[in-house]
DRENLUM-614295 format. One record per atom (N, C-alpha, C): residue in one letter; x, y, z. Coordinates in steps of 0.02 Angstrom, whole numbers, plus 50000, padded with zeros to 5 digits. Each point is the difference from the previous one (the first is absolute). Layout:
! DRENLUM-614295
aXYZ/...
This chain:
! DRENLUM-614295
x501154867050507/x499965005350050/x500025006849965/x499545005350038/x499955007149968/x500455004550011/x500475001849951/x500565004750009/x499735005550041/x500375003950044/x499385007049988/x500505004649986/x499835003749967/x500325006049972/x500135005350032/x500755001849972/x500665005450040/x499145006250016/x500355002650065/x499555007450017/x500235004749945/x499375003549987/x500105006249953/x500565004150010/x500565000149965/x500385007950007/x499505006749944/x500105004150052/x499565004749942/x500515006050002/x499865005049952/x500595005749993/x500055004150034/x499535001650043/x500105007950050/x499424998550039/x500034993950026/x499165000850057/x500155004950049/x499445002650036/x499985003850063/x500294995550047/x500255003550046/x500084999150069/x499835003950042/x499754994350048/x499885003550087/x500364997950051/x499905006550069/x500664997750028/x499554998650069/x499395001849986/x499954997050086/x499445007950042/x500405003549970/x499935008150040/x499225003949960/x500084995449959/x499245004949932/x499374997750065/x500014995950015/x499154997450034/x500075004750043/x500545000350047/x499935004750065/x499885007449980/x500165000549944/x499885008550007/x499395001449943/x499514991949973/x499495002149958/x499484998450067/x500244995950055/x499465001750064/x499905008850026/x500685000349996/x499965006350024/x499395005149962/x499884999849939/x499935002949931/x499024998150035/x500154991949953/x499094998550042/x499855003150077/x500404999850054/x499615005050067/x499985003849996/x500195005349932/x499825008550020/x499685000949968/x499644995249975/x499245001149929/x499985002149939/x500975001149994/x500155004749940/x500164994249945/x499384995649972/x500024995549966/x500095001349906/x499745008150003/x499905002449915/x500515002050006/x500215000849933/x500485007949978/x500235004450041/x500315003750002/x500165003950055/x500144997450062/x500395004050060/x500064998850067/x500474997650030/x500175001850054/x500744997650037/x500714995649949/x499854995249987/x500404996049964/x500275002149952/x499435004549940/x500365002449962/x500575007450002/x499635003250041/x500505006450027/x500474997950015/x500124994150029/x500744996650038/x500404998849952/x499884995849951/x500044997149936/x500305005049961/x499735005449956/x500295004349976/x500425004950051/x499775001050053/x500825003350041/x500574996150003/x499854991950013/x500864995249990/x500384998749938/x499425002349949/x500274999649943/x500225004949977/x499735006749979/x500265005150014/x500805000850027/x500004998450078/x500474999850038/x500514996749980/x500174992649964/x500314995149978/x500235002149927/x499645005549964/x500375003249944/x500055005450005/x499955005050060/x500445005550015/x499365005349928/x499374997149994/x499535006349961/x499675001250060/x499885007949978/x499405001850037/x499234998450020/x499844999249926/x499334998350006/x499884994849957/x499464994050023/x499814993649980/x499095000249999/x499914995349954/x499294998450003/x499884992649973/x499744996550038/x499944991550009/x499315001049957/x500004995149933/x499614997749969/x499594993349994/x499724999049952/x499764991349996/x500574997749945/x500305004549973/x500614995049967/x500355005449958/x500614993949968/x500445006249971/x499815004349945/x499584994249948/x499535004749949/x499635008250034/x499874997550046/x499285006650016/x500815005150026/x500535000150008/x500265001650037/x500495004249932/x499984996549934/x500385003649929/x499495004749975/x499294997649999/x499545005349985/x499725003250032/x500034999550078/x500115007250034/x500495006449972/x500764996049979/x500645004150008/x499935005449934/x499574995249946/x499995001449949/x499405006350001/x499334999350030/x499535006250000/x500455005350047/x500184996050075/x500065007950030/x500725005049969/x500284998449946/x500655001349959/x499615004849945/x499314999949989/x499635001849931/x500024998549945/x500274992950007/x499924997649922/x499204996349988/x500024999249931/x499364999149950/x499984999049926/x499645002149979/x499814998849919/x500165004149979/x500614997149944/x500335004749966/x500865001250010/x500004996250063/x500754999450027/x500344994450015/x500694998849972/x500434994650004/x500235000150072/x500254991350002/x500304999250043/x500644993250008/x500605000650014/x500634996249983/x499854995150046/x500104994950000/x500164994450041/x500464994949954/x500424995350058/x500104995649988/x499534993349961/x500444997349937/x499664994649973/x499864993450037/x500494998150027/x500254993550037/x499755001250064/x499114998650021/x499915001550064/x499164995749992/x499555002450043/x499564995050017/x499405005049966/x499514998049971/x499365005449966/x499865004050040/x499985000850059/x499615004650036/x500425007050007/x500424998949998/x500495008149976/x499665002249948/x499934998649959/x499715001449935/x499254999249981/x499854996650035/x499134999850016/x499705007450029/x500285001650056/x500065007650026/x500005004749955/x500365000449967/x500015004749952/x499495002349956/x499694994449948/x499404996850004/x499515003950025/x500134997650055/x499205002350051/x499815008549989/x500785003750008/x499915008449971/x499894999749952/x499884997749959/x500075000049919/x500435004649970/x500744998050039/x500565001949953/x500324993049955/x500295003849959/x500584992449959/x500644999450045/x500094994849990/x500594998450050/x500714997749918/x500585003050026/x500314997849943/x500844996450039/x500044994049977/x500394993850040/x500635003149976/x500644996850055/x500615000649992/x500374995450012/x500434997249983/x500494994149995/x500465001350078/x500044992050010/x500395000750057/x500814999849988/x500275002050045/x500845001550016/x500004990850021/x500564997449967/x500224993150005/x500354999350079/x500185005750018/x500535000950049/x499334997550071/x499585005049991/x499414997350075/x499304995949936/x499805002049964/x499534997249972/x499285004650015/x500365005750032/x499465003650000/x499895008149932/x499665004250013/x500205004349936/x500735001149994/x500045002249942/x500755003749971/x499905006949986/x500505000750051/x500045007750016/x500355003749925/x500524996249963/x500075003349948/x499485002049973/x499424995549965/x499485001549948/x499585003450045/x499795003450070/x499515003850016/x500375007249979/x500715000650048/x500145005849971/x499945003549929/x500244993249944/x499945003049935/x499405001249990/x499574994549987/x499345000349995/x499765009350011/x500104999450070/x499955006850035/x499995006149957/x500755001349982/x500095004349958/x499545000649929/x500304993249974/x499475001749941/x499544999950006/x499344997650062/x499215004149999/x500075005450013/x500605003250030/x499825009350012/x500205001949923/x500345000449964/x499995001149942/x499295000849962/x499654994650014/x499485000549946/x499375002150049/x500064999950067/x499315004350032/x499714992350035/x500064995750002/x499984993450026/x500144997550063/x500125004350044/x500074995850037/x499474998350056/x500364993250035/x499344999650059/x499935000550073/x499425001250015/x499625003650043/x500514996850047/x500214992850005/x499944996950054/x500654994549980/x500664997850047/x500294990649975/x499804996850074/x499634993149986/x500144996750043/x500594994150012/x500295000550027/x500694996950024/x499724994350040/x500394994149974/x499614992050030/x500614998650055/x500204997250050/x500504995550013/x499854994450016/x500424996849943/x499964993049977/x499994994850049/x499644994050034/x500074993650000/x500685001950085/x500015005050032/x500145005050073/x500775003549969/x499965002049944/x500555004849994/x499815004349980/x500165006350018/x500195006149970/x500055003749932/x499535002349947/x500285003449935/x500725006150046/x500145000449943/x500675004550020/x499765008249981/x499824999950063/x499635008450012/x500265006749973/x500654999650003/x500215006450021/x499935004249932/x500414994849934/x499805002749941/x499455002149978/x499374994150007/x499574998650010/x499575008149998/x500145002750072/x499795003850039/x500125007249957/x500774998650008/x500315007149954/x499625002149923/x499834994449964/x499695002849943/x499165000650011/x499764998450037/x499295001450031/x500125008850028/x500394999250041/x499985006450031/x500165006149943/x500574997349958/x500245006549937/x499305000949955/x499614997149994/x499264998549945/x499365000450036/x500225002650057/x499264999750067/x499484995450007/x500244993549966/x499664994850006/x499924997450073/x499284999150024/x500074993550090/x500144996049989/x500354997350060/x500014993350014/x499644995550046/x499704994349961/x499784995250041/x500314994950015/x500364999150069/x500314992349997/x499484994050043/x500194995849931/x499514993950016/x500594995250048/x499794999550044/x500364997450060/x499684992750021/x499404996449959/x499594996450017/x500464992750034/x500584998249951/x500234995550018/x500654999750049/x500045005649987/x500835002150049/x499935003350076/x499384998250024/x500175004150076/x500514995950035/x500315003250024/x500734999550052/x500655000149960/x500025000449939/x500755001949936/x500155008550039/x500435001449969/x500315004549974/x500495002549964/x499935006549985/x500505003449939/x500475006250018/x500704997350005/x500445007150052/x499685000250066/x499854994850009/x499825000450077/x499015003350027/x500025000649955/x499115003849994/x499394996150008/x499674997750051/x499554993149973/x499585001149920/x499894996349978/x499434998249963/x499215003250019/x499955002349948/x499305003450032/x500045008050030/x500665002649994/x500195005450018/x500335006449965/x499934996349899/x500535002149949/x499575002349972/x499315001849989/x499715004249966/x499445005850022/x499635002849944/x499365005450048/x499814996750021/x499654994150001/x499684996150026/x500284991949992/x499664998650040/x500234990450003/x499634993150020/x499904995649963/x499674996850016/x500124993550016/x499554996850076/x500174993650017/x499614992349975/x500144994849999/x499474995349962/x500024997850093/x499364997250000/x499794992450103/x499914996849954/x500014997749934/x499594992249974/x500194995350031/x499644993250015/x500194994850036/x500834997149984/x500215001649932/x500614997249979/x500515003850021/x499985006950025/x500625004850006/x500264998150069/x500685003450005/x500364999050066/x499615001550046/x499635005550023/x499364999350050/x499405000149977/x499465000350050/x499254998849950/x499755002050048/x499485001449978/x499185001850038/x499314994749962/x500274995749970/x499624996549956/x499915002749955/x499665005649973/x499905003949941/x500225009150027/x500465003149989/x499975006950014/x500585004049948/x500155006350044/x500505003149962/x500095005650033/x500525006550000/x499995004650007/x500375005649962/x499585005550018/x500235005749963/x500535006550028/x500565001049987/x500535005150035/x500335007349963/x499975005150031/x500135004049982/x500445004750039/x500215005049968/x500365006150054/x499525004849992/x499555002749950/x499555004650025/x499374995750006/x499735005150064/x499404997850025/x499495000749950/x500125005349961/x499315002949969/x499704993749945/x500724997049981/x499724992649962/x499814996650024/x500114998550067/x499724995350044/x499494999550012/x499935005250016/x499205005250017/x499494995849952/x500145004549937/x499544997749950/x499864993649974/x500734996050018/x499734991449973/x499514997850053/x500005001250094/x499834995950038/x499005005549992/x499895005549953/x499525000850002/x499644994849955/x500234998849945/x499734998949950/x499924990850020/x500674998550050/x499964994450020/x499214998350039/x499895003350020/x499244999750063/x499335000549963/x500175000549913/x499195002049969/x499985007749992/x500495002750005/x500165007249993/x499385005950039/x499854995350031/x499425003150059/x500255009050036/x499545002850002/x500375007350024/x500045000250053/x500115004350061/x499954999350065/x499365004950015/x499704998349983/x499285002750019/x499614993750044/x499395002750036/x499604996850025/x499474992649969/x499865005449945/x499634993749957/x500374997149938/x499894996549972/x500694996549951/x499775003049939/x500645006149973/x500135002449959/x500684997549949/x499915002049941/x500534996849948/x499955004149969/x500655002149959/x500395006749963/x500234995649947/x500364994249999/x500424997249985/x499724990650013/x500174997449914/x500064993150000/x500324996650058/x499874996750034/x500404996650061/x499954991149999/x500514998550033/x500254992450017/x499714996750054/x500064993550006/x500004996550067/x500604996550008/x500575004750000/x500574995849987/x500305000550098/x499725001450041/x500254998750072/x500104993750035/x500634999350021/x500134995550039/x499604996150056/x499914993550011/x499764997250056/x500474999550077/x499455003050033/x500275002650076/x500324991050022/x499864994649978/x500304995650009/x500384997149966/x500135001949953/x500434998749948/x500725002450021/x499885007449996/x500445002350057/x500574998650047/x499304995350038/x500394998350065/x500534992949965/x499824996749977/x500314994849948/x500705002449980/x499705005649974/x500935003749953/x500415002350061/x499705004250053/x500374999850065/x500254995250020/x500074996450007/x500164990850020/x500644999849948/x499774998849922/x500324998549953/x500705004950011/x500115008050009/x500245003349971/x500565000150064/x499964998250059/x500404997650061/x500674995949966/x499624995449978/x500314996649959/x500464997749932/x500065006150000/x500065001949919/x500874999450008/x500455002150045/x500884998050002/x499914993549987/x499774994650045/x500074994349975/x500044995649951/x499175003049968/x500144997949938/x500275003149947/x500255006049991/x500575002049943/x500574994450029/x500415000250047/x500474995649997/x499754991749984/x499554999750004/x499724992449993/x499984999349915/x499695004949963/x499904999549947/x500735000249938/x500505005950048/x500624998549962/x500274994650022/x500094996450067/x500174994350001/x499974995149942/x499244999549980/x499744995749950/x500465001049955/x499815005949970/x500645002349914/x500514996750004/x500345003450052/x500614995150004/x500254992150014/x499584997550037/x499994996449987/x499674993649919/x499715003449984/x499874996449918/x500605002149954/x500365008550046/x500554998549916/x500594998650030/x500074996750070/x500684995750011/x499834991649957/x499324999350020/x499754992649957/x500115000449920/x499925004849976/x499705001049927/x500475002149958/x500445005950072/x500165003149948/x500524998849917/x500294992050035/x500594997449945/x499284999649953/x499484998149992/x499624996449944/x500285005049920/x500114996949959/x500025004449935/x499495003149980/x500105005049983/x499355003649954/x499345002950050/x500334999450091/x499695003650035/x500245006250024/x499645005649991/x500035006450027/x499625003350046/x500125002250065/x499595001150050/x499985006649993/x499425004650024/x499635008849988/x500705000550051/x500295007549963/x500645000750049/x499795006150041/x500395000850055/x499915001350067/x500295008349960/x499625004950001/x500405008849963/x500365002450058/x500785001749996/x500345002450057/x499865007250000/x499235001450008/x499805006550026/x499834998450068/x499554994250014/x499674999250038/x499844992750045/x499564998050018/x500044994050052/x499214997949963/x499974992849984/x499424997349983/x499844996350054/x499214999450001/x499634994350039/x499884992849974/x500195001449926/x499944993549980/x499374994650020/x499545007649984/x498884996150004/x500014991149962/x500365000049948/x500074992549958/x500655002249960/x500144993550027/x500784999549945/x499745000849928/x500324999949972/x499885002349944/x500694997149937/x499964996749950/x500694997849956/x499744999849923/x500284998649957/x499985000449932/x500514993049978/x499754994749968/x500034993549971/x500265001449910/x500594998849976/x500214999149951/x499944992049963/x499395000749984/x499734990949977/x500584998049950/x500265003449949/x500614997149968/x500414998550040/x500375002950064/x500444998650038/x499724994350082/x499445001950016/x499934996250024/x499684993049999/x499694997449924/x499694996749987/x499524996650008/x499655008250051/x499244997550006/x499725009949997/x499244997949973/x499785008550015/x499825001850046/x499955005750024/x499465003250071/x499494995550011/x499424999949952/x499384995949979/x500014991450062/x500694999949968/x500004990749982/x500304999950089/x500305003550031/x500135001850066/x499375000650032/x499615005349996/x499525002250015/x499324993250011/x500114996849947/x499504993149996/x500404994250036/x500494998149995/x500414997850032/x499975000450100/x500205005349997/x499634999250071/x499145001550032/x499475003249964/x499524998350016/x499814991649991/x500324995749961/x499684994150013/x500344998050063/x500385002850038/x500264997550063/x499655005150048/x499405002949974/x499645003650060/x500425004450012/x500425005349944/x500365005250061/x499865006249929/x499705006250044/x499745004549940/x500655007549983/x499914998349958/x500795004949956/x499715003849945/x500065005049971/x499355005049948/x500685003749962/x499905002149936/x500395004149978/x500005007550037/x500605003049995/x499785007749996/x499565002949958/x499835006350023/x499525003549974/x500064999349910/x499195001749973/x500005000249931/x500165008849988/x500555000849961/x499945009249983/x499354999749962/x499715005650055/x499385005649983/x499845002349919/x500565001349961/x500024999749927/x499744995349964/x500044992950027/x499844994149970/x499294998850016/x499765000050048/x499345000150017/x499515002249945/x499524993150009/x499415004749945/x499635003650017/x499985001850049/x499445008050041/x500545005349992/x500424999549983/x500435005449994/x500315000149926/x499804996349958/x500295002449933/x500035005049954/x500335001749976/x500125005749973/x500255008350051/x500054995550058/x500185007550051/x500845000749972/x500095006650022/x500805000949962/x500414996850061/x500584998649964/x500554997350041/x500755001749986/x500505001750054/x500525000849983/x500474994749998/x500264998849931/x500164992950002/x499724992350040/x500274996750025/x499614993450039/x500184995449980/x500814999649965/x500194992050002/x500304997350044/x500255005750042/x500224996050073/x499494995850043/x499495003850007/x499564997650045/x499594993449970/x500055000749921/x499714995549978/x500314993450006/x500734999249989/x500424994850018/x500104997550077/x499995004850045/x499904998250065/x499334995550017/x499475002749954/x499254995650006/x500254993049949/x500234999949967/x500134995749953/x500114993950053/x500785002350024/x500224993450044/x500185001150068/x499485003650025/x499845003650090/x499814995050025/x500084995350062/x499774997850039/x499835002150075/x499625000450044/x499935002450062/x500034992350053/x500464999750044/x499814993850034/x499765002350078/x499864991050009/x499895002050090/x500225004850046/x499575003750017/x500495005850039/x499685001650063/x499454996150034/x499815004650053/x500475000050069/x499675003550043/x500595001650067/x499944994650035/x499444996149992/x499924994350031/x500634992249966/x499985001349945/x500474994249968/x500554997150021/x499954992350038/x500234998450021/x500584998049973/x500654996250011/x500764999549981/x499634992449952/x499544994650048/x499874993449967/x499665002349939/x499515005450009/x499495000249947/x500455003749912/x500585004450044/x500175003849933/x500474993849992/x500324994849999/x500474995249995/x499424997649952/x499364996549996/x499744997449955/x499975006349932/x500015004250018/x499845004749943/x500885001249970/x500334997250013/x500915002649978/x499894990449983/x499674995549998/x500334994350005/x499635000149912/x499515000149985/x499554997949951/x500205006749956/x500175006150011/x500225004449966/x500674998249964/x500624995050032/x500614998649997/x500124993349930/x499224995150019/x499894997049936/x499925000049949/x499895006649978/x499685004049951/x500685000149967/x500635000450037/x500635001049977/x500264995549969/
């Protein structure tokens, strides 16, 4: 007789709740099927609204949404820019796209996101030598928070912007501030895997309009407002779908639930886990409140007597998908030779980072197989 094999656990699938069809009917009867239109105005006003910014602009994703932040800021060729090492290419792909250098920074052990010590120093010593850059983008990690305030303070003493990359953390916060609300600008990831989705999107947030202004021109093909289609300026097709939209409207209703759904999860894997030896779970920074997008832990193979790897393979042959954390940006071979400030933290966190099952959907039976086959390993 034919076994059939356990259902897929996967790491962060989408979910729907029911409410996306009714309001992408809505979307299909007002003909506003492209880019633009009802849905999305709604869309960036609840979001907006839900992080207390003024002004928003709904993209096709979070990329188009860093190299918006990055032109309408004026950076380009010839100018640096700080980011976090320990984060996903497209922070750093952006950068890229202006044809500035991007130069990496080691994360704080405490959240795993930058370290505020080495920006400040850093800081200082590029004003010393005439160095410094145009621009830091600030990641928060895997739904926590970098720790802003320092952060902020040596940006502000060196007149450096800030970009906070907010892609994975919508609904965290820091001192009480949402996510997406701690820098000049801020950016959201919709990928199918994040706490909400639009299938593919993103958005862009600011307190002055005039940036806004200029990303959502350049967003449209940088078209002028003239009669016949004029261009001043290189432009994008980076605009949101009027049904896509209506999708993230649906999703973003939703969004209390699943932060508590998703810390549920955490905690529950490190009441299971947490005795295991030589396991360490991403710790919770008592600045702020995480969403906990994917748990996130670090595997001591001498102590626990198995590696990340051998975990990682371990439960994909039981059909359940688990990925390391991010590779630091330093290590990358499209990025070699970019400068870096230190990076053995982040590098050891990639070393023996694991990310497990985490979506909002994850059931108590389904994460029990993922704590049962993880526990053997012990």
């Amino acid at each position: 007789m034919t076994v059939s094999p356990s259902p897929r656990i996967y790491l962060s699938p989408p979910e729907l709740t029911g409410r996306e069809l009714a309001l992408l009917g809505e979307a299909v009867a007002s003909g506003w099927i492209a880019p633009l239109g009802p849905q999305v105005d709604a869309f960036e006003a609840e979001v907006a609204h839900r992080l207390d910014m003024p002004h928003a602009l709904a993209l096709s994703s979070g990329t188009a949404a860093l190299h918006l932040a990055l032109l309408a800021l004026g950076v380009g060729p010839g100018d640096t820019v700080w980011t976090s090492t320990l984060t996903f290419a497209a922070t750093a792909n952006a950068i890229a796209y202006v044809g500035a250098t991007p130069v990496f920074v080691d994360s704080d052990p405490a959240s795993w996101n930058l370290d505020p010590g080495l920006v400040a120093d850093g800081l200082d010593r590029a004003a010393r030598t005439g160095a410094l850059p145009r621009a830091l983008i600030g990641v928060d990690l895997y739904g926590q928070c970098a720790d802003w305030e320092p952060i902020a303070r040596a940006c502000r003493r060196h007149g450096v912007a800030i970009i906070e990359d907010a892609a994975e953390a919508l609904g965290a916060s820091y001192r009480s501030r949402p996510a997406g609300s701690l820098g000049d600008l801020a950016v959201l990831s919709f990928n199918g895997n994040k706490i909400i989705t639009t299938s593919g999107g993103g958005m862009l947030l600011g307190a002055a309009r005039s940036a806004i202004d200029r990303a959502r021109h350049l967003a449209t093909q940088a078209r002028e407002p003239v009669r016949h289609y004029e261009h001043r300026d290189i432009g994008y097709n980076y605009r949101l779908s009027n049904l896509l939209a209506a999708v993230g409207r649906a999703q973003l209703a939703d969004l209390d639930r699943r932060i508590a759904a998703r810390r549920a999860i955490r905690a529950r894997y490190r009441e299971a886990l947490g005795d295991l030896p030589g396991w360490s779970f991403m710790p919770e920074a008592g600045y702020g409140r995480a969403t906990f997008w994917l748990t996130t832990a670090t595997i001591d193979p001498a102590v626990f007597g198995a590696s990340r790897d051998e975990v990682i393979d371990r439960l994909a042959a039981e059909n359940i998908e688990a990925r390391p954390v991010w590779k630091p940006l330093h290590l990358q071979p499209v990025f070699a030779g970019a400068p870096v400030l230190r990076g053995e933290i982040a590098e050891g966190l990639f070393r023996d980072g694991i990310c497990l099952p985490s979506g909002s959907g994850l059931t108590p039976p389904a994460q029990d197989r993922v704590i049962e086959i993880v526990r053997k390993r012990s």
